[in-house]
C-alpha positions in Angstrom: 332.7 153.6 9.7 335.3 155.4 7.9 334.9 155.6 3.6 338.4 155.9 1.9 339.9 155.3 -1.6 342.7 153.4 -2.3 344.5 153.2 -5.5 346.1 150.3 -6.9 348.5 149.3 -10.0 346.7 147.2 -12.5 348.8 144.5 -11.7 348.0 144.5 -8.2 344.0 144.7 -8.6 344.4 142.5 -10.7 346.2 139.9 -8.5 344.0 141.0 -5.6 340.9 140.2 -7.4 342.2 137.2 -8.2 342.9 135.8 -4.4 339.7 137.4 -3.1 337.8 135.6 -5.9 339.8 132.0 -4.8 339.1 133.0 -1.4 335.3 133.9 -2.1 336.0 137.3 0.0 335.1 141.0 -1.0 338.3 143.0 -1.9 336.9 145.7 0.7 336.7 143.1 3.2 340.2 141.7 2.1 341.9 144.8 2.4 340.2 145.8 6.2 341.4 142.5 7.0 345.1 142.9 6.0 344.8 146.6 7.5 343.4 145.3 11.1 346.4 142.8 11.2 348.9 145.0 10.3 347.9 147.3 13.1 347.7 144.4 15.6 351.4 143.3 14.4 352.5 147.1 14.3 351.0 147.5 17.9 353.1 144.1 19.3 356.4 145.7 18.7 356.7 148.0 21.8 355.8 145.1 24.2 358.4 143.3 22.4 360.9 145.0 22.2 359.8 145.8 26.0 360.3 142.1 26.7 363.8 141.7 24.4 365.5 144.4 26.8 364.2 143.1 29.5 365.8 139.5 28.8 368.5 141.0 28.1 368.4 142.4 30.9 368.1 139.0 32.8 371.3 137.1 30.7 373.5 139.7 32.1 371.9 139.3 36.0 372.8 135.6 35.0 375.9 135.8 33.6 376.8 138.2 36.6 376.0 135.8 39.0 377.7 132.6 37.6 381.0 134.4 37.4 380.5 135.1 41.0 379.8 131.6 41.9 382.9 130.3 39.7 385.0 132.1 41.9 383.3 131.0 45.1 383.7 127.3 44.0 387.3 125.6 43.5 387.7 123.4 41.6 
C-alpha cells in the first residue's frame, strides 16, 4: 500500500469530516473510496464511447436499409 498526502481547504476538511463523521467512516477510508470509483467511472469511458460509435454505427446500417426497402415497396 501506497502512503500519500493530500491537502485540503479548511472548508473542505471541514465538510469532509463532517460526512465521514455522519457516515461513521474514516476520512482515509472515505477518500480511497471516492478515488477507487473515480477510476472505475474513468476506466468505463473507452468502452463507451466504444459502444456509442458502434450504435451509431448500427442507426446508419438501419437507416440505409429502410430507404432501400421504401423504394422496393409501392405504395
Amino acid at each position: 500500500m501506497h502512503t500519500t498526502t493530500v491537502r485540503f481547504s479548511g472548508e473542505t476538511w471541514a465538510q469532509l469530516k463532517e460526512v465521514c463523521e455522519r457516515d461513521g467512516i474514516a476520512t482515509a477510508q472515505y477518500i480511497r473510496e471516492a478515488t477507487i470509483a473515480r477510476l472505475a467511472q474513468s476506466s468505463q469511458l473507452p468502452q463507451v464511447d466504444r459502444q456509442d460509435r458502434e450504435l451509431e454505427e448500427l442507426r446508419g446500417r438501419v437507416e440505409r436499409i429502410e430507404r432501400a426497402l421504401q423504394r422496393r415497396i409501392p405504395r
